[in-house]
C-alpha positions as CSV (number, residue, x, y, z in Angstrom):
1,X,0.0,0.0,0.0
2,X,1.1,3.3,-0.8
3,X,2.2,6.4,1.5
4,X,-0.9,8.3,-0.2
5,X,-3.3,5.0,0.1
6,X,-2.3,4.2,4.0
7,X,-3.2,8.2,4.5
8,X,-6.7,8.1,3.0
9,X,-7.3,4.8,4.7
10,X,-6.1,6.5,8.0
11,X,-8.5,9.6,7.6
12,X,-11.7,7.9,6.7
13,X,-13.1,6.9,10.3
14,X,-12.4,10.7,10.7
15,X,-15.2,11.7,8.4
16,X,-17.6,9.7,10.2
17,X,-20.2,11.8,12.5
18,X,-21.4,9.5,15.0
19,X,-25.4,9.5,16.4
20,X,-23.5,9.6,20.0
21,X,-21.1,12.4,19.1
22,X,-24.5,14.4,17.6
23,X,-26.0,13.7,21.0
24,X,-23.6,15.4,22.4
25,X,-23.4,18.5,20.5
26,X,-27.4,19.3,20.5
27,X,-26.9,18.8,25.0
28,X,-24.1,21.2,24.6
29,X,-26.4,23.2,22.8
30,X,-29.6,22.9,24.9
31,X,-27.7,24.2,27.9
32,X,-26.2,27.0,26.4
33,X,-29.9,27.8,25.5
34,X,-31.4,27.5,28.9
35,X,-28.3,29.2,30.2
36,X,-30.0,32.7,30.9
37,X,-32.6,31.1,33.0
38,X,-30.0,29.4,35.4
39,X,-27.7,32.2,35.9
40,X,-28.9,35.2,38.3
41,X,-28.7,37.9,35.3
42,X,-28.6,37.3,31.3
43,X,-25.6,39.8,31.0
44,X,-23.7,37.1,33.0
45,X,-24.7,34.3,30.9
46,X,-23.7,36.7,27.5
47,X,-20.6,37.0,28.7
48,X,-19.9,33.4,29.2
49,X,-21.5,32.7,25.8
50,X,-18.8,35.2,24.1
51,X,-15.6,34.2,26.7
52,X,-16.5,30.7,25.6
53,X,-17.1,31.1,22.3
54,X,-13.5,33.0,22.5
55,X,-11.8,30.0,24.3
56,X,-13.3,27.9,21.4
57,X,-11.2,29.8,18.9
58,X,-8.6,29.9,20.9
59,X,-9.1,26.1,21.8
60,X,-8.2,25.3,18.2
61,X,-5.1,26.2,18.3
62,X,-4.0,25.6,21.8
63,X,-5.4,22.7,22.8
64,X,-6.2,20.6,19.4
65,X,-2.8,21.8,17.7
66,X,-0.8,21.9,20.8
67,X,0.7,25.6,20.4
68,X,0.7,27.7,23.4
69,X,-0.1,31.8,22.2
70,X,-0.6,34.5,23.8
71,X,-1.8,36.8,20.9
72,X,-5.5,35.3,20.2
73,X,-6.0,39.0,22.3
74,X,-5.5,40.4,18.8
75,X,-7.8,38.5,17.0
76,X,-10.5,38.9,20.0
77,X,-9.9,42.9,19.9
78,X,-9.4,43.1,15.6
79,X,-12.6,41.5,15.5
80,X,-14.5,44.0,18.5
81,X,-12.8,47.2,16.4
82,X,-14.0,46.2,12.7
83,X,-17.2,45.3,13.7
84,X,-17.4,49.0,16.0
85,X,-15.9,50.6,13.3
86,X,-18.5,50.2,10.8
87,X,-21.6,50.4,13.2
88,X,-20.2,53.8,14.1
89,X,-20.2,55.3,11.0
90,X,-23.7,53.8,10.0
91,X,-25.7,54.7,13.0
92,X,-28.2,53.5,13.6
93,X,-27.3,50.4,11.7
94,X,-29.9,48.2,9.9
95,X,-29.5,44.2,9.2
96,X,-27.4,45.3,6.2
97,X,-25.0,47.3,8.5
98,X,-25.1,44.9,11.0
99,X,-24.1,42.0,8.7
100,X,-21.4,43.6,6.9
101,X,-20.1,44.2,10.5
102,X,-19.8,40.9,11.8
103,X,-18.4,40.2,8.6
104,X,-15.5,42.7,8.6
105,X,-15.0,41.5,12.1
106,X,-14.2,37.6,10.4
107,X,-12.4,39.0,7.4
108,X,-9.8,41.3,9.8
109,X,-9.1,39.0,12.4
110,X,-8.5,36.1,10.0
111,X,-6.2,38.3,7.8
112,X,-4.3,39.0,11.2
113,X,-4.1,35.7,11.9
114,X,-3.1,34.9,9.1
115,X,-0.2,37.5,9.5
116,X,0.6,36.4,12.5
117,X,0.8,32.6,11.8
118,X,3.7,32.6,9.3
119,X,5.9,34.4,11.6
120,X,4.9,32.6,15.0
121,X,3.8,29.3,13.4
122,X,8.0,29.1,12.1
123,X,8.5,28.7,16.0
124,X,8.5,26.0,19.0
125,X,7.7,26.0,22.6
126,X,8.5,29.3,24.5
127,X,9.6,31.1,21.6
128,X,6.3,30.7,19.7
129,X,4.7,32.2,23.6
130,X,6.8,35.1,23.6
131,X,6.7,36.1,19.8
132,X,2.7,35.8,20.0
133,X,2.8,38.0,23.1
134,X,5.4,40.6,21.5
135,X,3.0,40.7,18.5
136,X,0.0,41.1,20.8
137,X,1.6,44.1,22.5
138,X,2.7,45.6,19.1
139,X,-1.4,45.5,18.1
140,X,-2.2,46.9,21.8
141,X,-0.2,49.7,21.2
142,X,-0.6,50.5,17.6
143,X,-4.6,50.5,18.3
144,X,-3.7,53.2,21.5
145,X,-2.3,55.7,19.2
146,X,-4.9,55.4,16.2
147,X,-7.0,57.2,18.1
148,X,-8.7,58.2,15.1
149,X,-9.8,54.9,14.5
150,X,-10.5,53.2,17.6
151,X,-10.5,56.0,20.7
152,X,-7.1,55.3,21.9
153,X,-7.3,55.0,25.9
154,X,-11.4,56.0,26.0
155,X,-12.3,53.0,23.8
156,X,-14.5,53.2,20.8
157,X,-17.7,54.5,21.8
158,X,-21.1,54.9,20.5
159,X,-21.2,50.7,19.3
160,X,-25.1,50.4,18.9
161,X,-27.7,48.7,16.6
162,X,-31.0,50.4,16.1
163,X,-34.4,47.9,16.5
164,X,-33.9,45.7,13.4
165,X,-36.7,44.4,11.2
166,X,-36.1,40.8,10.5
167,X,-39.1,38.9,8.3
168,X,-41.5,41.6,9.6
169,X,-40.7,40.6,13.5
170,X,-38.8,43.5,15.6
171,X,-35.7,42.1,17.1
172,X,-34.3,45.0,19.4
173,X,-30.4,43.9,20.7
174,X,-31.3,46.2,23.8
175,X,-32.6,43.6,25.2
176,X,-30.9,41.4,26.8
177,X,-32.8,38.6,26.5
178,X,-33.2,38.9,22.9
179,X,-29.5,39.7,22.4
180,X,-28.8,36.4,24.0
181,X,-30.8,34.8,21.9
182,X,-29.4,36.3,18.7
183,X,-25.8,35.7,19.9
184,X,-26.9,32.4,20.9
185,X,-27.7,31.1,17.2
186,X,-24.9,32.7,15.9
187,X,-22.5,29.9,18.6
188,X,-24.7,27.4,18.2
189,X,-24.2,27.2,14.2
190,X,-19.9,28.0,14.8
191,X,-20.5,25.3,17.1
192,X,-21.3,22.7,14.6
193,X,-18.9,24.0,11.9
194,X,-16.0,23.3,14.3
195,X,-17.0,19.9,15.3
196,X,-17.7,19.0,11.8
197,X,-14.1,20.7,11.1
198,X,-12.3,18.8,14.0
199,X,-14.2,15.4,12.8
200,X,-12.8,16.3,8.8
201,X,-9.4,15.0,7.4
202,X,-8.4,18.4,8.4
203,X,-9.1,17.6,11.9
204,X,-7.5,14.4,12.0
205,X,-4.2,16.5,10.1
206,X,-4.2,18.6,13.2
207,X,-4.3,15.9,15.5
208,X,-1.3,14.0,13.7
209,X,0.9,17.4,14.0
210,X,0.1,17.7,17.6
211,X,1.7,14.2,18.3
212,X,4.3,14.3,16.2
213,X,4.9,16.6,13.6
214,X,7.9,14.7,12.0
215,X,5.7,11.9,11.7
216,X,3.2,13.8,9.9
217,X,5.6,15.4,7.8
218,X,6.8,11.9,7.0
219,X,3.4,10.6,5.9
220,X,2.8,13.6,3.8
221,X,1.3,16.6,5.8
222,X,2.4,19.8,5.1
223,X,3.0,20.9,9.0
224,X,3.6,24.5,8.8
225,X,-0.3,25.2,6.2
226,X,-1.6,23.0,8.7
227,X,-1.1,25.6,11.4
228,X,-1.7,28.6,9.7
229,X,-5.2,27.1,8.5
230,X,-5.6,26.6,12.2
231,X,-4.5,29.7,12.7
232,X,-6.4,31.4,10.7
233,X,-9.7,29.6,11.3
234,X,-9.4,30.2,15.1
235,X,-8.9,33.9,14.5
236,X,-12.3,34.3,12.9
237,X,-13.6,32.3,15.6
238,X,-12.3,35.0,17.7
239,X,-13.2,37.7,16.1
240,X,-16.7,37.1,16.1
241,X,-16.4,36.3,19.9
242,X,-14.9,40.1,19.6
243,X,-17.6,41.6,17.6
244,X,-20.3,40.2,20.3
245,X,-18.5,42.0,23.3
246,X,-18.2,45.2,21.7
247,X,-22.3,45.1,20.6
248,X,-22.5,43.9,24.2
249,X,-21.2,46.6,26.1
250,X,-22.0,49.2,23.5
251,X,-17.7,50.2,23.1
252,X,-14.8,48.5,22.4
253,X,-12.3,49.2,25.1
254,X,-8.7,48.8,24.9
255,X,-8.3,46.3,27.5
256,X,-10.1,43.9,24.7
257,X,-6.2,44.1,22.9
258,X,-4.5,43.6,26.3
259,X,-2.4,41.2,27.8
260,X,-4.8,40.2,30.8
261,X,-7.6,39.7,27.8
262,X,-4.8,37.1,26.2
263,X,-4.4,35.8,29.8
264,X,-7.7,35.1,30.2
265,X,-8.1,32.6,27.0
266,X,-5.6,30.8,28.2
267,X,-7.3,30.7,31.6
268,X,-10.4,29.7,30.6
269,X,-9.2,26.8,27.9
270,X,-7.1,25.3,31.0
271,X,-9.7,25.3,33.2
272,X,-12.6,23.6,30.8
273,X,-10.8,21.7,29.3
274,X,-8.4,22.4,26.6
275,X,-8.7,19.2,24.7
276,X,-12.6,18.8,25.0
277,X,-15.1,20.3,22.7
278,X,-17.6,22.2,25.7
279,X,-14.6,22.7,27.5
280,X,-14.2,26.4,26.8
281,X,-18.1,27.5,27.6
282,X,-17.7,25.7,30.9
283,X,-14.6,27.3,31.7
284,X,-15.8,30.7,30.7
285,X,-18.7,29.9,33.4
286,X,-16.6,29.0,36.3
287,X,-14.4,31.8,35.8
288,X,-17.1,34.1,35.2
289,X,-19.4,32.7,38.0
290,X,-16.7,33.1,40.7
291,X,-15.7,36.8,39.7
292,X,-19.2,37.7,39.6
293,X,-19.7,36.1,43.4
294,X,-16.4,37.0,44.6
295,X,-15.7,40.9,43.2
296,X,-19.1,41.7,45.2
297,X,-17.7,40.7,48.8
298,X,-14.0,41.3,49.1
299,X,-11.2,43.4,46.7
300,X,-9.1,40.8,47.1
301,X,-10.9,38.3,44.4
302,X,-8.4,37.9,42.1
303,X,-6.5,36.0,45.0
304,X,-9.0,33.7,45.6
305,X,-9.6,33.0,42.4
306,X,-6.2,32.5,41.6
307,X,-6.2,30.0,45.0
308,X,-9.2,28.0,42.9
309,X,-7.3,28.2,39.7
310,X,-4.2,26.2,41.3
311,X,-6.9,24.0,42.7
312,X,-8.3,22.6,40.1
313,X,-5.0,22.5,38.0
314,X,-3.8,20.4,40.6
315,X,-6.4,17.7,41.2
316,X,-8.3,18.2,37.4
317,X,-5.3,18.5,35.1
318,X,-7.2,17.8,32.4
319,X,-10.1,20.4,33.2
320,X,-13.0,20.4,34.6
321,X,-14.7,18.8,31.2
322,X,-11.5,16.4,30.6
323,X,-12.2,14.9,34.3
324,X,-16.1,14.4,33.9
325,X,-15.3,12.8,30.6
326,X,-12.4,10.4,31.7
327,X,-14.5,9.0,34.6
328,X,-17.5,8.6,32.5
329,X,-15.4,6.3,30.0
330,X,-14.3,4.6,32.5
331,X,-17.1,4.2,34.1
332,X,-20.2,4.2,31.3
């Protein structure tokens, strides 16, 4: 058997969509939909919805291709600035405005991304970390002084959508409720494009460069397109997670370029889980959950939940989601 012949045998299984795997996806779903009636405010559940549809960009990269970056902060903010760009100067915006803005918001972040991949994707280990961060700070600072363009230090202001008129129904984003809901298909559909991406050959071809990217050079993968398609799909990922926190909070602010933003990713994709497929929504909800509890009864939060952070690193190193599922298999 050929090299080629073994390799299409190997990525066949890969293409198969399992009724169990299905089963799973639509309960991921369902609880992200019932999500604002569980938490004590829908503003909290948005924000998890958006931090984990972030950490499922960023999830791509870190956790399925096994590259640690600290720049997805870029990609998150590049994303939150195209989209407030264009709403800005269109105010108030109409489904045609607001379309063309989540749309600008994939097209720059990929197209940084993309940028970004074929200088950090060259790299290994802590030099890929510290070149991601370096470009991250470079994008921080470059979006402080086009204060034409984004505000500088005050943020892009004025981000809002007027009532829109959708198939004769009024959808109006002020309400939070209904702005859930709208973000909510919008994750639910990237949801199912990344676990049909992750079941594809392509998804297998990550995999294989994960493990050993000799090996997968060897039986014919080109390693280094591999990780700037990853690349690049995770940054639109990102960037729509971007576009829904500036529509959210009605500005961009700079802090959605900073480091602590590029921290937090990272954070959050630890803690769910960063090889696991919901792993990124529940880690946006602990995280979330326990700032939202914590910054209300003492300043010193960020302490304790640094203290709960070590914690469950130490006796879940897998995540939260990664434990669950490992004693489930072994126990079904």
């Amino acid at each position: 058997m050929t090299p080629l012949a073994q390799t299409s045998f190997a990525l066949e299984p890969a293409t198969r969509t399992t009724a169990k795997a299905w089963h799973g996806i639509a309960l991921c779903i369902a609880a992200l939909a019932l999500l604002p009636l569980l938490l004590p405010y829908t503003a909290l559940a948005t924000n998890v919805l958006i931090y984990g549809l972030f950490a499922l960009g960023y999830n791509l990269v870190f956790g399925r291709l096994g590259l640690l970056s600290f720049g997805h902060a870029t990609f998150f903010g590049a994303g939150a600035y195209a989209t407030g760009i264009v709403l800005t100067r269109h105010a108030p915006a109409g489904v045609a405005w607001l379309a063309l803005g989540l749309l600008c918001s994939v097209i720059v972040s990929t197209l940084a991304a993309l940028a970004m991949s074929f200088i950090a994707t060259r790299l290994r280990g802590i030099y890929l970390a510290m070149v991601t961060l370096a470009l991250g700070q470079c994008a921080y600072f470059a979006a402080l002084q086009a204060t034409d363009w984004t505000g500088g230090e005050n943020g892009l202001s004025g981000v809002h959508v007027a009532p829109l008129d959708v198939f004769g129904m009024r959808v109006d984003l002020g309400d939070p409720f209904t702005k859930y809901y709208v973000f909510f298909c919008v994750v639910a559909i990237v949801l199912v494009l990344m676990w049909r991406l992750l079941e594809s050959p392509f998804g297998l071809a990550v995999e294989a460069v994960r493990e050993n990217e000799a090996r997968a050079k060897a039986c014919g993968y080109n390693a280094n397109a591999v990780k700037i398609v990853a690349f690049s799909i995770s940054g639109a990922v990102c960037g729509v997670a971007g576009a829904f926190k500036g529509l959210h909070l009605g500005l961009v602010p700079l802090e959605t370029l900073s480091l602590h933003t590029a921290g937090l990713v990272v954070l959050t994709s630890l803690l769910g889980g960063m090889r696991t497929f919901f792993g990124p929504f529940i880690g946006a909800l602990v995280i979330l959950v326990i700032e939202d509890v914590l910054a209300v009864r003492t300043e010193h939060w960020q302490f304790f939940t640094g203290a709960i952070f070590v914690a469950c690193v130490l006796f879940f190193p897998q995540g939260i989601a990664g434990a669950v599922l490992g004693r489930w298999r072994r126990n079904p």
